[in-house]
Biopython code that builds the backbone (N, CA, C, O; Angstrom):
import numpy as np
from Bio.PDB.StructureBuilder import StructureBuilder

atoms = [
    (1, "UNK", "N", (-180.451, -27.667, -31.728)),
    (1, "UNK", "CA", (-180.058, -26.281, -31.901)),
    (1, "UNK", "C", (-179.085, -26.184, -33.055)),
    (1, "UNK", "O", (-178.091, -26.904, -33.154)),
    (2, "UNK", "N", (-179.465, -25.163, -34.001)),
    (2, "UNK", "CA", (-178.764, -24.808, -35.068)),
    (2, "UNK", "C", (-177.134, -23.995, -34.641)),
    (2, "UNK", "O", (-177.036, -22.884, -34.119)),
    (3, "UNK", "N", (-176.069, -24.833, -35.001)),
    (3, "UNK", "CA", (-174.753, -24.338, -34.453)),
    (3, "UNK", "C", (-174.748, -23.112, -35.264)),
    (3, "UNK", "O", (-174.333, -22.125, -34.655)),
    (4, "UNK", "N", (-175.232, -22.856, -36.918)),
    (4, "UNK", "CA", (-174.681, -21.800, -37.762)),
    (4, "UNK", "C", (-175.542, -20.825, -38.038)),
    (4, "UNK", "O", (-176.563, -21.077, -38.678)),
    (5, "UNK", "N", (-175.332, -19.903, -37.713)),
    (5, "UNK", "CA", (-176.124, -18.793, -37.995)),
    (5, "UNK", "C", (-176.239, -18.823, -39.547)),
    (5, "UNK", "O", (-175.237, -18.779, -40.261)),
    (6, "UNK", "N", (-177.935, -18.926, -40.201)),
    (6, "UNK", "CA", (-177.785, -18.663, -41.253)),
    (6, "UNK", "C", (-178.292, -17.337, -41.462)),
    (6, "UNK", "O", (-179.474, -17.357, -41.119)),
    (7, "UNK", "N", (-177.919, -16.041, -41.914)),
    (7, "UNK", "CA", (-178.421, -14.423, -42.339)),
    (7, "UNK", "C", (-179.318, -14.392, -43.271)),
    (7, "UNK", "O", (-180.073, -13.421, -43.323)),
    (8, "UNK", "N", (-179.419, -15.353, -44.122)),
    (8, "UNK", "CA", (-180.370, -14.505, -45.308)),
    (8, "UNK", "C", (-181.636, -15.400, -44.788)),
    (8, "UNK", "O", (-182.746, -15.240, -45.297)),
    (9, "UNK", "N", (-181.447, -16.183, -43.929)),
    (9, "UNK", "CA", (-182.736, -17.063, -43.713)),
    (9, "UNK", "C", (-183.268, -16.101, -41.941)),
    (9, "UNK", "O", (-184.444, -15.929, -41.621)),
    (10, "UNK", "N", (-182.379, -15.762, -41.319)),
    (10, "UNK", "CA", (-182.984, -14.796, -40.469)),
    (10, "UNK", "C", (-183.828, -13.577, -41.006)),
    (10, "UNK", "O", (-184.853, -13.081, -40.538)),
    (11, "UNK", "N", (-182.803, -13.102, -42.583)),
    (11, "UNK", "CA", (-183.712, -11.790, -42.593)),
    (11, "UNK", "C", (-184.393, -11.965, -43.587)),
    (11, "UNK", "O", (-184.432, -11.075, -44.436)),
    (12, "UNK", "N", (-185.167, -13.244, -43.767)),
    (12, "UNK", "CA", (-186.428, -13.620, -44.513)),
    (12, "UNK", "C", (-187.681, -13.334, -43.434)),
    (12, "UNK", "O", (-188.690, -12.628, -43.453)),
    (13, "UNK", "N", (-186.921, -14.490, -42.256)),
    (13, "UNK", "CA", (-188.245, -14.422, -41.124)),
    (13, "UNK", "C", (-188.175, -12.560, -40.853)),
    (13, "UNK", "O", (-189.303, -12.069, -40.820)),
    (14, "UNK", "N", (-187.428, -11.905, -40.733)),
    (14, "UNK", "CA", (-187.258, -10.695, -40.054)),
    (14, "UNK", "C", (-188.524, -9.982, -40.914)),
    (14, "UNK", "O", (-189.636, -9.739, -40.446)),
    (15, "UNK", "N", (-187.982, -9.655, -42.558)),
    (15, "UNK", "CA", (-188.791, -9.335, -43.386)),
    (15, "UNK", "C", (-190.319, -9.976, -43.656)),
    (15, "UNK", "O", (-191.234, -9.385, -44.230)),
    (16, "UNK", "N", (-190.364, -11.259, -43.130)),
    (16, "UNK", "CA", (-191.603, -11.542, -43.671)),
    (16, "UNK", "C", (-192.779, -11.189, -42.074)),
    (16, "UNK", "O", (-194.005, -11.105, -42.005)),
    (17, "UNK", "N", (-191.712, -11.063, -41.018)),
    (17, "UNK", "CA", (-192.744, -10.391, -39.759)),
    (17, "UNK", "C", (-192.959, -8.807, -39.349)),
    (17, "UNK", "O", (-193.315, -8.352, -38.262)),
    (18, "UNK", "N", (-192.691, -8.248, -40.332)),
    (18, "UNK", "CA", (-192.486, -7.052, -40.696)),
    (18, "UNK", "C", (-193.960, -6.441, -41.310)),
    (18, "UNK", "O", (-194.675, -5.471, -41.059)),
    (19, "UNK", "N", (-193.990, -7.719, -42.375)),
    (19, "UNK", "CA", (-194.976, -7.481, -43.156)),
    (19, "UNK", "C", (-196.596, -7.852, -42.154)),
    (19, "UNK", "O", (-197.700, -7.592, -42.632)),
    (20, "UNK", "N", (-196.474, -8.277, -41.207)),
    (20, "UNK", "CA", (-197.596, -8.921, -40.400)),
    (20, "UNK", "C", (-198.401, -7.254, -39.893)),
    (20, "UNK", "O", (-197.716, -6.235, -39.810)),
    (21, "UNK", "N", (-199.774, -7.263, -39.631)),
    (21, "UNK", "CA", (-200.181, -6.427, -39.168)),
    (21, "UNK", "C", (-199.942, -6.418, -37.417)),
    (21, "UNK", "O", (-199.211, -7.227, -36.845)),
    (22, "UNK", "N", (-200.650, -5.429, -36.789)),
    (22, "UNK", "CA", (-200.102, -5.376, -35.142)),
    (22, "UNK", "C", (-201.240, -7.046, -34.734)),
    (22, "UNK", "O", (-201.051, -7.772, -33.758)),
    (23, "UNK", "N", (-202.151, -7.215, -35.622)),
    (23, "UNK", "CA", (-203.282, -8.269, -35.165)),
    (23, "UNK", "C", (-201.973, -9.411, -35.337)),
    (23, "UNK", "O", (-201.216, -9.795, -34.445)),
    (24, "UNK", "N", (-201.981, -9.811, -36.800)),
    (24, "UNK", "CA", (-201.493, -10.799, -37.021)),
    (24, "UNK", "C", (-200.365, -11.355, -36.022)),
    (24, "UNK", "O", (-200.252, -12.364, -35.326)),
    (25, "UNK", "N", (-199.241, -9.723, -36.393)),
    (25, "UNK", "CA", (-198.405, -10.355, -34.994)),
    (25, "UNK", "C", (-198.841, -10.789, -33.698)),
    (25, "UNK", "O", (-197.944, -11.489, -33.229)),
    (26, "UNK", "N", (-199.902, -10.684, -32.827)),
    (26, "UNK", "CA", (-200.189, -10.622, -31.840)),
    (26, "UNK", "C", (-200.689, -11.849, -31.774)),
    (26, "UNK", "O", (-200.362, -12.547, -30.814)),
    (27, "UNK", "N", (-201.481, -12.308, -32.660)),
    (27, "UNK", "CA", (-201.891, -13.384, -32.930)),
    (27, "UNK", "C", (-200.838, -14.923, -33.146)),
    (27, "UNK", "O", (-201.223, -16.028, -32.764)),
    (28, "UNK", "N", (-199.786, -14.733, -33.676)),
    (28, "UNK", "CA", (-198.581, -15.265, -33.763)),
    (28, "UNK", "C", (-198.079, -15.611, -32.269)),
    (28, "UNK", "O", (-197.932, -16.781, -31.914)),
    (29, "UNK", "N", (-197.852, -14.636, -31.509)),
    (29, "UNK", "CA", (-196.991, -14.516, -29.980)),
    (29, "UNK", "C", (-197.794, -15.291, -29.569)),
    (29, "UNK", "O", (-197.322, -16.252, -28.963)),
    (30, "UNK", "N", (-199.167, -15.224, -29.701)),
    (30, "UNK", "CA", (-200.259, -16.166, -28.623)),
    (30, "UNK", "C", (-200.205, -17.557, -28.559)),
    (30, "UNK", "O", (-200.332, -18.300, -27.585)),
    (31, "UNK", "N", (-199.943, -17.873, -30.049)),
    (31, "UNK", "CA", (-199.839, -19.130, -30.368)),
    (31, "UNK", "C", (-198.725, -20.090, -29.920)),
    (31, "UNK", "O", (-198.810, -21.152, -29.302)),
    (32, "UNK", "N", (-197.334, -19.232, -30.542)),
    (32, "UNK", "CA", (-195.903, -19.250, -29.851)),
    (32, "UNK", "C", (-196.244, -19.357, -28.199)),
    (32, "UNK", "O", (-195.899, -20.412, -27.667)),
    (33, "UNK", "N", (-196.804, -18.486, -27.474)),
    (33, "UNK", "CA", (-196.674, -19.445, -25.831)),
    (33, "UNK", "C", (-197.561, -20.108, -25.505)),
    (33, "UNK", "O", (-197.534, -20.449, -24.323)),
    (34, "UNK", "N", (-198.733, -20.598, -26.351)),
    (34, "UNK", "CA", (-199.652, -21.411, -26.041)),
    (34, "UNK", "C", (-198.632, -22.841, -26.280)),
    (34, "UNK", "O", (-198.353, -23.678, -25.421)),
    (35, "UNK", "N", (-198.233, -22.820, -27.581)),
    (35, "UNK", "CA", (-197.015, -23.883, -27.730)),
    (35, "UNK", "C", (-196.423, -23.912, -26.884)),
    (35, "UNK", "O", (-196.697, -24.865, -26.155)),
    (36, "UNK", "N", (-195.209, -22.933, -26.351)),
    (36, "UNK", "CA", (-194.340, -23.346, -25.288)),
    (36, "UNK", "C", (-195.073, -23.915, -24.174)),
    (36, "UNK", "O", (-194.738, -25.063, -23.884)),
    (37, "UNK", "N", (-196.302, -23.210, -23.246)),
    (37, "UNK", "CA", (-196.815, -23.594, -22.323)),
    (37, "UNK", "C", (-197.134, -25.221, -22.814)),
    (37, "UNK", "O", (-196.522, -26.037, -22.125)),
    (38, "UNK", "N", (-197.627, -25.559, -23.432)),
    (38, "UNK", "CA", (-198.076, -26.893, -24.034)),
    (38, "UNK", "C", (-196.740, -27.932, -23.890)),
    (38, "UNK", "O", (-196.622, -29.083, -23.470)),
    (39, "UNK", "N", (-196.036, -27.189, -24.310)),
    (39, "UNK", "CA", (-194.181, -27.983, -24.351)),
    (39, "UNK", "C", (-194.099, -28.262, -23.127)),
    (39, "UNK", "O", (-194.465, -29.375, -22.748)),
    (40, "UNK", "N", (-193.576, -27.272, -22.181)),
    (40, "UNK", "CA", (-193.487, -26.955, -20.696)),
    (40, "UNK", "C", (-194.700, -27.806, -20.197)),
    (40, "UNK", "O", (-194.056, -28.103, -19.191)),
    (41, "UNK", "N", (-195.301, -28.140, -20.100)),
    (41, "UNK", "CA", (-196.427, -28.866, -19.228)),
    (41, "UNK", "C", (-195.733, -30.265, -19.417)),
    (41, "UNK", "O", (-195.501, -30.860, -18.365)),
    (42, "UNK", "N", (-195.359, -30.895, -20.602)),
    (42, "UNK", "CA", (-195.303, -32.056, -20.967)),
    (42, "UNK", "C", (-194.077, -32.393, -20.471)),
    (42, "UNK", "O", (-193.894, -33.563, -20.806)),
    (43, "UNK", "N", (-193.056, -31.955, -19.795)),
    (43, "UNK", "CA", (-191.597, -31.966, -19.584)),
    (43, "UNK", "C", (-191.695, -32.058, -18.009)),
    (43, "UNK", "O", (-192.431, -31.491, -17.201)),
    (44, "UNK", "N", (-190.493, -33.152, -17.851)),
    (44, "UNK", "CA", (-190.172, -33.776, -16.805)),
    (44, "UNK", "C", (-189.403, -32.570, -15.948)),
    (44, "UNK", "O", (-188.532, -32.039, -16.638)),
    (45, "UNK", "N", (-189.499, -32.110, -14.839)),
    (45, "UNK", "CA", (-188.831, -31.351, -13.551)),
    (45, "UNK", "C", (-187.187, -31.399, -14.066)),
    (45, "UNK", "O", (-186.202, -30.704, -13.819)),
    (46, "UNK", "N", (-187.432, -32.551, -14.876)),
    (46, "UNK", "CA", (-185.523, -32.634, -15.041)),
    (46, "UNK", "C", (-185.335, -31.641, -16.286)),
    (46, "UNK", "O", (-184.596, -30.671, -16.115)),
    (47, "UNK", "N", (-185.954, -31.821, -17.521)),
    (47, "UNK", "CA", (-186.237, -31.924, -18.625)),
    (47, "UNK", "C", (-186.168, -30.309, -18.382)),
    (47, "UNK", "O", (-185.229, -29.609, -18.762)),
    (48, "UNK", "N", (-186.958, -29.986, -17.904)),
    (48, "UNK", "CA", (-187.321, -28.249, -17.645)),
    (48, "UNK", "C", (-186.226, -27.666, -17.062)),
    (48, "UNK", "O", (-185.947, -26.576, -17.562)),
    (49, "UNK", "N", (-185.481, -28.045, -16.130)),
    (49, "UNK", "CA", (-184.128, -27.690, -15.813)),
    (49, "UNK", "C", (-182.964, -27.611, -16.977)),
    (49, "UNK", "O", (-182.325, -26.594, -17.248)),
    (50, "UNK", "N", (-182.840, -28.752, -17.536)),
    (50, "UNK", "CA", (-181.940, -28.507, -18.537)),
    (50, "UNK", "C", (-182.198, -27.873, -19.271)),
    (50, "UNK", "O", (-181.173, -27.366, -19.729)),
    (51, "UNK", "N", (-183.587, -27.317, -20.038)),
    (51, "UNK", "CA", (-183.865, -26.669, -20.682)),
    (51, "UNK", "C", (-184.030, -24.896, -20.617)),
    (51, "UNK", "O", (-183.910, -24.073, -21.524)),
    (52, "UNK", "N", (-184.409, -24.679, -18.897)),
    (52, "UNK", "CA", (-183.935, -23.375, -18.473)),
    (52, "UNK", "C", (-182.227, -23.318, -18.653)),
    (52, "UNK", "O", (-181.939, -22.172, -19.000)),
    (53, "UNK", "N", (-181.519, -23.813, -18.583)),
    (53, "UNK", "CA", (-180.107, -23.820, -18.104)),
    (53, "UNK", "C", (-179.738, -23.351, -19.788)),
    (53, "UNK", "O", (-179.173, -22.283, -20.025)),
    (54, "UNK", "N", (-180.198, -24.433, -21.012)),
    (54, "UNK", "CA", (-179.854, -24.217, -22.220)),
    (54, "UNK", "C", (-180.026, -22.433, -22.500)),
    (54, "UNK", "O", (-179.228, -21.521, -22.719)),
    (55, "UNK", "N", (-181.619, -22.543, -22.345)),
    (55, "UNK", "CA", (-181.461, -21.077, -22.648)),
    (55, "UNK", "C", (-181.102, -19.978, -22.003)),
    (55, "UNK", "O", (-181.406, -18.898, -22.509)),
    (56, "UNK", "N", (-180.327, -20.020, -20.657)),
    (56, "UNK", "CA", (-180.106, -19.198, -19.901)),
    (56, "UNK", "C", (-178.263, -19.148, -20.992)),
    (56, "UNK", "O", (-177.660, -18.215, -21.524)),
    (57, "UNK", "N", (-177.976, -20.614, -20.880)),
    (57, "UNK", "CA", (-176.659, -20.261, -22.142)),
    (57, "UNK", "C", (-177.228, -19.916, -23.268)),
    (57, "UNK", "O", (-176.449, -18.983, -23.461)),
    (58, "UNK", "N", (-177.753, -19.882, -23.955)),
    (58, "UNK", "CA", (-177.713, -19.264, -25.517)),
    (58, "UNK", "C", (-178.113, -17.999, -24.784)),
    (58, "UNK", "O", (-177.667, -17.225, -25.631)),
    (59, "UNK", "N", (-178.540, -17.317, -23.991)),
    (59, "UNK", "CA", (-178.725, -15.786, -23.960)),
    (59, "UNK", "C", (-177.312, -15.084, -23.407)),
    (59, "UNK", "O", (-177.072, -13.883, -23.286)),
    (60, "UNK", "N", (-176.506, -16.169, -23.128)),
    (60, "UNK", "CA", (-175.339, -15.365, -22.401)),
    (60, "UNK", "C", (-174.531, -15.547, -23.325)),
    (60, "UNK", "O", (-173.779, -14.573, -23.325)),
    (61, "UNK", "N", (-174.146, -16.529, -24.437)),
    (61, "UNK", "CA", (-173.746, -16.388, -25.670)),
    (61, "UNK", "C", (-174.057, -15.337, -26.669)),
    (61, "UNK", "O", (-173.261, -14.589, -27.237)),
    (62, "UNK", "N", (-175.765, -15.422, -26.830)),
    (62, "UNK", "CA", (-176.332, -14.357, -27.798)),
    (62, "UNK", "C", (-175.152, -12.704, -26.903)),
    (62, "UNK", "O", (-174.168, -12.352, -27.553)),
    (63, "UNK", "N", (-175.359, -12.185, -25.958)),
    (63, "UNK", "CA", (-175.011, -11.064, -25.095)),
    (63, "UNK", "C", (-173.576, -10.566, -25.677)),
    (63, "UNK", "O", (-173.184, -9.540, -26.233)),
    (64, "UNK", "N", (-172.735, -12.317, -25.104)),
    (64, "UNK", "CA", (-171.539, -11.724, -25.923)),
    (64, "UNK", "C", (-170.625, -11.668, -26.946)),
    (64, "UNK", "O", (-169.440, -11.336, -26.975)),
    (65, "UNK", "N", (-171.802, -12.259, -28.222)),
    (65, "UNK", "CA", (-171.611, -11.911, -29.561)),
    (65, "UNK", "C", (-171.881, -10.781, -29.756)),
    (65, "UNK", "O", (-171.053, -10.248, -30.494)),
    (66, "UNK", "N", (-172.772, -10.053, -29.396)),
    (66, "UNK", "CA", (-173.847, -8.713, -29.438)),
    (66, "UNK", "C", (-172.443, -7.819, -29.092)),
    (66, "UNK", "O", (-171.737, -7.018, -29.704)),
    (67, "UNK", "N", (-172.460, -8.297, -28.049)),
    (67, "UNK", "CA", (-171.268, -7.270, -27.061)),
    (67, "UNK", "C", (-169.815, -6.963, -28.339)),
    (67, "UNK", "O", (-169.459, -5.877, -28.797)),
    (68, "UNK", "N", (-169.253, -8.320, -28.623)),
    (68, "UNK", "CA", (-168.160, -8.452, -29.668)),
    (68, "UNK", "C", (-168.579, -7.540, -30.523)),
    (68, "UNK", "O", (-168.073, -6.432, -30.348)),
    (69, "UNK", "N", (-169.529, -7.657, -31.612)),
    (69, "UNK", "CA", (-169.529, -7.666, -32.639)),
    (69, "UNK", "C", (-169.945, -5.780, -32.700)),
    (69, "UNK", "O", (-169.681, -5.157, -33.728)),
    (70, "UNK", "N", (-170.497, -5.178, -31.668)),
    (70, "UNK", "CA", (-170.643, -3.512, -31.499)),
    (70, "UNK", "C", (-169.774, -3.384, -31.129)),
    (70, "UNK", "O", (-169.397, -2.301, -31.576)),
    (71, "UNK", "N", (-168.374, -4.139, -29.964)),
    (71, "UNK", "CA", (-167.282, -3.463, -29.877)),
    (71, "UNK", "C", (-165.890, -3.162, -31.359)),
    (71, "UNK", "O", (-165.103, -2.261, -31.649)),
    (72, "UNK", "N", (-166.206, -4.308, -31.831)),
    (72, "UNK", "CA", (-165.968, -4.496, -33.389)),
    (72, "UNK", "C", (-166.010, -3.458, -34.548)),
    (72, "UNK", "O", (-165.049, -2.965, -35.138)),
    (73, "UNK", "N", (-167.322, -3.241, -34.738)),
    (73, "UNK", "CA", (-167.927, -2.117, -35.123)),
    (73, "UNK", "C", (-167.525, -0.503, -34.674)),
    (73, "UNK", "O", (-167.368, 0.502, -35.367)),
    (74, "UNK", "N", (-167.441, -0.705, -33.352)),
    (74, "UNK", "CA", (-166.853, 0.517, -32.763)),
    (74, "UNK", "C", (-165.299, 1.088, -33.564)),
    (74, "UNK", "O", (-165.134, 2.137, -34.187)),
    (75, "UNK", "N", (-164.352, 0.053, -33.297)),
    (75, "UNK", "CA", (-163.441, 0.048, -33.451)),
    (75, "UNK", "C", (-163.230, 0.360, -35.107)),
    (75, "UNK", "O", (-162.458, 1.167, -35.625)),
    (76, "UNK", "N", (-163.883, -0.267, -35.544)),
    (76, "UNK", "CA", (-164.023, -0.021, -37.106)),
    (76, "UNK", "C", (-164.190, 1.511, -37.445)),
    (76, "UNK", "O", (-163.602, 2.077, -38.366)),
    (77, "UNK", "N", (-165.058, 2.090, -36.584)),
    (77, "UNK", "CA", (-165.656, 3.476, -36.883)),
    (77, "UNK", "C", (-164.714, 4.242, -36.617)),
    (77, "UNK", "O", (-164.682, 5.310, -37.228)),
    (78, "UNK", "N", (-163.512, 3.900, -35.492)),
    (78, "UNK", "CA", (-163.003, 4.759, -34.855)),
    (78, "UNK", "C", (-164.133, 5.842, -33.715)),
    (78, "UNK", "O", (-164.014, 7.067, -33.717)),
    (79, "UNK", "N", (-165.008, 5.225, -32.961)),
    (79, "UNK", "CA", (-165.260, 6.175, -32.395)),
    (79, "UNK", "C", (-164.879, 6.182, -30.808)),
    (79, "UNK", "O", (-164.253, 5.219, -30.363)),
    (80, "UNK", "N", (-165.192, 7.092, -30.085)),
    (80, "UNK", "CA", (-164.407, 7.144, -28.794)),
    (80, "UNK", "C", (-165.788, 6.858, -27.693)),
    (80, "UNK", "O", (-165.647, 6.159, -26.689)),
    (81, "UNK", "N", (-166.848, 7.381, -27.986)),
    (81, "UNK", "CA", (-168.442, 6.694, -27.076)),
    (81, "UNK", "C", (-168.954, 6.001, -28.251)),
    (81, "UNK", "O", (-169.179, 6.363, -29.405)),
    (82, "UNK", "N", (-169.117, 4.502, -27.399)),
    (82, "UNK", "CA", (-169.954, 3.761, -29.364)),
    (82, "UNK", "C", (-171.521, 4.716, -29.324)),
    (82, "UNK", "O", (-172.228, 5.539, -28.743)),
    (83, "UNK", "N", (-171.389, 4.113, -30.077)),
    (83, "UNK", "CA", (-173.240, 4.531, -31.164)),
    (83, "UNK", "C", (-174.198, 3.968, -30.504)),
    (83, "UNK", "O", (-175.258, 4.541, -30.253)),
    (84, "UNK", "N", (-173.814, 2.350, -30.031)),
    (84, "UNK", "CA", (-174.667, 1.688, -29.391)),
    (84, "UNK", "C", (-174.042, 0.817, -28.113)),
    (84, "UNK", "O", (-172.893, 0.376, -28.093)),
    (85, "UNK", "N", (-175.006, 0.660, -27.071)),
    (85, "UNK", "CA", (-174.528, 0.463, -25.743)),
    (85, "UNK", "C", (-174.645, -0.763, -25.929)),
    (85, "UNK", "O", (-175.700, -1.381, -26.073)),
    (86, "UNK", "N", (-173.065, -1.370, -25.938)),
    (86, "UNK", "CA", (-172.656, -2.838, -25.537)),
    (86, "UNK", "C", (-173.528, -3.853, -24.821)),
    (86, "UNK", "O", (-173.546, -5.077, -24.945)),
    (87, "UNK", "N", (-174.409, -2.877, -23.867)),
    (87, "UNK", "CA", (-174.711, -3.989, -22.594)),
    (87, "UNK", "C", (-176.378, -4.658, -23.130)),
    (87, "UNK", "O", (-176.828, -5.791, -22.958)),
    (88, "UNK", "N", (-177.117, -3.251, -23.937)),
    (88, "UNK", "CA", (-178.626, -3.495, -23.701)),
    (88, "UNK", "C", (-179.002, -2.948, -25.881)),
    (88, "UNK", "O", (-180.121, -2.861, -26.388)),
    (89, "UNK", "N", (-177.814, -2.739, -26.515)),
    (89, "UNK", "CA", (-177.852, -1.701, -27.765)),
    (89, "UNK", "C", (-178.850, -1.061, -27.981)),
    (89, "UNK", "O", (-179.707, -1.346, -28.818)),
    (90, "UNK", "N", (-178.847, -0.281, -27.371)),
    (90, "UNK", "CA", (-179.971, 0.563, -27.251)),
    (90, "UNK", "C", (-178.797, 2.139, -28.160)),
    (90, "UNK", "O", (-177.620, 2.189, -27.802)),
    (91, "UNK", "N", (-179.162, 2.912, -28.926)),
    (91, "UNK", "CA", (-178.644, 3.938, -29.934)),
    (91, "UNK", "C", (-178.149, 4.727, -28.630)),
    (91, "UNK", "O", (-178.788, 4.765, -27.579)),
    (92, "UNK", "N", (-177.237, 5.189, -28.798)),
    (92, "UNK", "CA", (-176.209, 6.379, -27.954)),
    (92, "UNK", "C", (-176.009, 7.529, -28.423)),
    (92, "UNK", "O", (-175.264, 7.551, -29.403)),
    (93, "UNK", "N", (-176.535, 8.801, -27.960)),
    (93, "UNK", "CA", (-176.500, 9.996, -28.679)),
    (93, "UNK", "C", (-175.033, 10.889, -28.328)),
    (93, "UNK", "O", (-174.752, 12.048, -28.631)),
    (94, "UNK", "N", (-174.314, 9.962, -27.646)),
    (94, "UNK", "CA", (-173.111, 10.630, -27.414)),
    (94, "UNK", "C", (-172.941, 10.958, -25.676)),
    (94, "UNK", "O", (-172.211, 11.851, -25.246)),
    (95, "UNK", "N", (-173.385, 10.469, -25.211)),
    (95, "UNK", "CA", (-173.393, 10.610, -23.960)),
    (95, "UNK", "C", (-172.443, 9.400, -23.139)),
    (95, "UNK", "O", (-172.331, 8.268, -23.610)),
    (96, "UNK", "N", (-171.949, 9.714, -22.171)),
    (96, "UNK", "CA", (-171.425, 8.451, -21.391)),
    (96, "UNK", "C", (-172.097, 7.230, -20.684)),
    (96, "UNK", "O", (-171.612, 6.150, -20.347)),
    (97, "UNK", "N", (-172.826, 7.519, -20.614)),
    (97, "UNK", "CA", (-174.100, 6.518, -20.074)),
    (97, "UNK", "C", (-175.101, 6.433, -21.051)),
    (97, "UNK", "O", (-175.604, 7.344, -21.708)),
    (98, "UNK", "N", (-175.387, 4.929, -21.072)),
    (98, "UNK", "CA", (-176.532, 4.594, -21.910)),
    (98, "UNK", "C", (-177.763, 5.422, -21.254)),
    (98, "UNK", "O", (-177.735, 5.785, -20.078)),
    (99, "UNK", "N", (-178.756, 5.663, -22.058)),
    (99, "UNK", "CA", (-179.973, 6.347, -21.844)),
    (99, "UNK", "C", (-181.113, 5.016, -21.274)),
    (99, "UNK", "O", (-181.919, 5.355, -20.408)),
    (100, "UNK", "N", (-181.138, 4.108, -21.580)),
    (100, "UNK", "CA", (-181.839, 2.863, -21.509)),
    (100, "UNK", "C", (-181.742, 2.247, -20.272)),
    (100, "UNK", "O", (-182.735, 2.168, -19.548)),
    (101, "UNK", "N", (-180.288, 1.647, -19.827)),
    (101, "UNK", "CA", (-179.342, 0.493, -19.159)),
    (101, "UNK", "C", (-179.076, 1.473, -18.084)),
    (101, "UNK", "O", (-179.436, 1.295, -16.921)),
    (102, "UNK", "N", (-178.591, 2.257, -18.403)),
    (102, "UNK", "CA", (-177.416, 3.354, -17.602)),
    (102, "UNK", "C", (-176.046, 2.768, -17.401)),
    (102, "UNK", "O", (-175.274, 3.033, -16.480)),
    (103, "UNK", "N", (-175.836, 1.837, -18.514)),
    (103, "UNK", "CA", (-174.319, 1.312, -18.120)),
    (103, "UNK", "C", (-173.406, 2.225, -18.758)),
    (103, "UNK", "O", (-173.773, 2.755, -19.807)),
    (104, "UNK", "N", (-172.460, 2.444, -18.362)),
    (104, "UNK", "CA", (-171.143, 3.545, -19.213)),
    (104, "UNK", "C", (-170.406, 2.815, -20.273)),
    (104, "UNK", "O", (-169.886, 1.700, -20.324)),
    (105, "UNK", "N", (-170.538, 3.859, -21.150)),
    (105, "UNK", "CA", (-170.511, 3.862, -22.319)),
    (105, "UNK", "C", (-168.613, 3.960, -22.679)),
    (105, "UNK", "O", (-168.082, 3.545, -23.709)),
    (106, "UNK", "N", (-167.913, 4.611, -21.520)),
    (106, "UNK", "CA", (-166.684, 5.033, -22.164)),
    (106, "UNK", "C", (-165.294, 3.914, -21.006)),
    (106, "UNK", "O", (-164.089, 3.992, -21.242)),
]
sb = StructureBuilder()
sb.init_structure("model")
sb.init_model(0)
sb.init_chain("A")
sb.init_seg("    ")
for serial, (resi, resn, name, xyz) in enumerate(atoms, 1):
    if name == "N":
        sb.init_residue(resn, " ", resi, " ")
    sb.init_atom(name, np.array(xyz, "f"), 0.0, 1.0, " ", f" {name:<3s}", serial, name[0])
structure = sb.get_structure()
């Protein structure tokens, strides 16, 4: 696992799956869990544990960078309901509750 986020190499892949049609992409995803399933088959009961556990941490990491970095932003803006809901960022039209999540916003 890559410790450093690199940006211009994320928003290469970002930009270059952008450019994919709805086939191509679809075609891509299939492949991507035919791989994982293929991975996952080959992995030991142990192997698969640690590996749920890894990514159950990088998603609770990813969450509260996400979380930081819109409360961040918030603060920057000065606004008093953010723009986007901390929990799920889903766009906030000004309301106290996310429209998405329903988590509160204030």
């Amino acid at each position: 696992m890559e410790e450093n986020f690199n940006y211009e190499e994320a928003m290469a892949k970002l930009n270059a799956a952008k450019a994919l049609t709805p086939e191509q992409l679809a075609k891509k995803l299939e492949e991507a869990q035919r791989v994982a399933q293929e991975t996952l088959a080959k992995m030991t009961p142990e192997e698969r544990k640690r590996a749920e556990e890894e990514a159950q941490k990088m998603i609770r990491e990813d969450e509260q960078k996400r979380k930081a970095l819109l409360e961040s932003a918030q603060q920057v803006l000065g606004t008093r309901t953010p723009k986007f809901c901390p929990y799920c960022g889903t766009p906030n039209s000004g309301s106290n509750f996310c429209p998405n999540c329903g988590g509160a916003l204030k």
